[in-house]
C-alpha positions as CSV (number, residue, x, y, z in Angstrom):
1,X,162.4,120.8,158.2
2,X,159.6,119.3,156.5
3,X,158.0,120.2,152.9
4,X,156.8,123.4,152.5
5,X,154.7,122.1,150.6
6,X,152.8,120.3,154.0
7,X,149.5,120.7,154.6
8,X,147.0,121.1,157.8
9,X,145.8,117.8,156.9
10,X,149.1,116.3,158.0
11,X,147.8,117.7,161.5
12,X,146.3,115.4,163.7
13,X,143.2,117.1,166.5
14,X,145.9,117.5,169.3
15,X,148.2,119.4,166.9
16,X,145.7,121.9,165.6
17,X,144.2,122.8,169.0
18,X,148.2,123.7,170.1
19,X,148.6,125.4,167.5
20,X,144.7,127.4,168.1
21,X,146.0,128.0,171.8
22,X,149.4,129.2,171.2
23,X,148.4,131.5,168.2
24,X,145.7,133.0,170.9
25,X,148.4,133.1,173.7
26,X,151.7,132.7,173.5
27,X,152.9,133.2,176.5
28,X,150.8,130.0,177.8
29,X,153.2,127.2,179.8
30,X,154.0,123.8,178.8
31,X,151.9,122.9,181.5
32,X,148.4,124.6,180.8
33,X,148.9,124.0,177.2
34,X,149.3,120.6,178.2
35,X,146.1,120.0,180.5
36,X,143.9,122.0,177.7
37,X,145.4,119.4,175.0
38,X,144.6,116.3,177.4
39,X,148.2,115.1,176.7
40,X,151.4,114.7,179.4
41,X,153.7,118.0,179.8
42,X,156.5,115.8,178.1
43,X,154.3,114.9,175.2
44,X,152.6,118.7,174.5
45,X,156.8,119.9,174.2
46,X,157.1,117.2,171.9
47,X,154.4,118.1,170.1
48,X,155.7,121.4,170.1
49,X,159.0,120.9,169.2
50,X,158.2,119.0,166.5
51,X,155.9,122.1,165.2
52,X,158.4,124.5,165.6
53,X,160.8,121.9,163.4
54,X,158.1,121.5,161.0
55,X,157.7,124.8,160.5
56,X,154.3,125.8,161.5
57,X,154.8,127.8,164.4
58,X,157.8,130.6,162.9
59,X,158.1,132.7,166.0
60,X,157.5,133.9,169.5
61,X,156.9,137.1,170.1
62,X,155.2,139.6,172.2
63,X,152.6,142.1,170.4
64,X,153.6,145.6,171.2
65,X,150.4,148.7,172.2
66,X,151.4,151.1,169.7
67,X,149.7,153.6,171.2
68,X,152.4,153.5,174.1
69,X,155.3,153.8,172.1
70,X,153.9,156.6,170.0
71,X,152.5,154.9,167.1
72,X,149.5,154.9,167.2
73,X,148.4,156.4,163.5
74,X,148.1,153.7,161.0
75,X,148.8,154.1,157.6
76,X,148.3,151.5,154.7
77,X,150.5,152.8,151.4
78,X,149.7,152.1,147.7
79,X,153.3,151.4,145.5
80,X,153.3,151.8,142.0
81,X,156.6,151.3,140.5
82,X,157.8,152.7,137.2
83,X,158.7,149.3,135.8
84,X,157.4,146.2,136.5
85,X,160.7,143.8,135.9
86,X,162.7,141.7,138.2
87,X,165.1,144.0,138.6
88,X,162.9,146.9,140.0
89,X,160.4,144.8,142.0
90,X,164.2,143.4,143.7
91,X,165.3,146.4,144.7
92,X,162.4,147.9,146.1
93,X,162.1,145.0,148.0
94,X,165.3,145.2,149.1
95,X,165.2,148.4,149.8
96,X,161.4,148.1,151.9
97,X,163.5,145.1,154.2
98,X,165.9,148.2,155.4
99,X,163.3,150.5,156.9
100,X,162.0,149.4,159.7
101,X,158.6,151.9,159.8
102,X,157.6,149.3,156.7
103,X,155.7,146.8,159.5
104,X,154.4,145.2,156.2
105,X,155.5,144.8,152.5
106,X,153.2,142.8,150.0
107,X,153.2,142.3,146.3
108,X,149.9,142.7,145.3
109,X,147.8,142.2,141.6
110,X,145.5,145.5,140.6
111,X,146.0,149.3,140.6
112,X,149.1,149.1,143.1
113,X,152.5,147.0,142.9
114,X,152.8,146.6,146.7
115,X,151.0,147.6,149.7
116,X,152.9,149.2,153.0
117,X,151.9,148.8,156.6
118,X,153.2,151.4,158.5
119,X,153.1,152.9,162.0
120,X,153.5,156.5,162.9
121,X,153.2,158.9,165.3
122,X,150.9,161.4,163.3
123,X,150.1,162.9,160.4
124,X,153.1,165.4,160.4
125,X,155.3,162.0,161.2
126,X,154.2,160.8,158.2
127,X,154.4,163.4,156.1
128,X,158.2,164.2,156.8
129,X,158.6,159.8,156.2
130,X,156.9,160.2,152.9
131,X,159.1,163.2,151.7
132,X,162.3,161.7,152.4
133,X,162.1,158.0,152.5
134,X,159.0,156.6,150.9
135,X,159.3,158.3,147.6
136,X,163.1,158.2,147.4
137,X,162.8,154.3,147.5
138,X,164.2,152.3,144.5
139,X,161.3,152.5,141.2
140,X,159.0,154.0,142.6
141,X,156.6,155.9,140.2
142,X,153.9,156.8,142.5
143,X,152.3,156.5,145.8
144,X,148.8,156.5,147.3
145,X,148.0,156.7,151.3
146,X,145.3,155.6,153.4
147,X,144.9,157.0,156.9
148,X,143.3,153.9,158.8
149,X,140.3,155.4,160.6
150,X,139.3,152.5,162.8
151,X,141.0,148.9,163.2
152,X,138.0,146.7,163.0
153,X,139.8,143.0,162.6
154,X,144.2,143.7,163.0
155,X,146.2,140.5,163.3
156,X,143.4,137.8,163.9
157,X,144.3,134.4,164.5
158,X,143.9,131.7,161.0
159,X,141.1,130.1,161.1
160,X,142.1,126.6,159.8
């Protein structure tokens, strides 16, 4: 595996339009990937491969309707722990990788230690989550929730 510390401008034009295209579907053959690319079929798996190796492309995998596997309520949580050391951001983190209704867990700077992705079913859902797991997790002081109304922009492709 390559430096993490790589950068796009190690990418050449044919690497960064794979990379565009599979990011948009990924799902799309060798072939077609290939004839958008203008390169061979044996040359765009190459190319490929030697992504995947380099560590730009992380994973394959298909995107899920919530809505048909009754999640459909999004909720974004606000964290604020009662200490902010190693030790407690650790084992909140550790404790946030368990659960798999966290879809999201980042340390952020501001009013909040860490914001929470998470899907649900409803409002009830959530409120039985909140009662028995969110607050009973490792350090943590205090919570605030935030019902998402409307997803405007969810899970867009980088723009690089």
């Amino acid at each position: 595996m390559k430096d993490p510390a790589t950068t796009t401008d190690d990418l050449d034009r044919v690497d960064r339009r794979i990379l565009k295209l599979l990011q948009t579907d990924g799902r799309i053959s060798n072939a077609e990937l290939a004839a958008r690319t203008h390169t061979s079929a044996a040359t765009c798996h190459r190319r490929v491969q030697r992504l995947i190796a380099d560590g730009y492309l992380l994973n394959f995998r298909g995107q899920v309707a919530p809505s048909k596997v009754e999640r459909g309520t999004l909720v974004i949580v606000g964290v604020v722990l009662d200490r902010s050391t190693p030790e407690s951001f650790g084992a909140f983190e550790a404790a946030a990788r368990k659960m798999p209704f966290i879809l999201d867990c980042h340390l952020v700077a501001g009013d909040f230690d860490y914001f929470l992705k998470i899907r649900i079913r409803d409002i009830a859902d959530f409120n039985k989550l909140h009662g028995e797991r969110l607050i009973a997790m490792p350090g943590v002081r205090q919570t605030r929730t935030f019902f998402v109304m409307k997803e405007v922009v969810d899970n867009a492709p980088l723009d690089f």
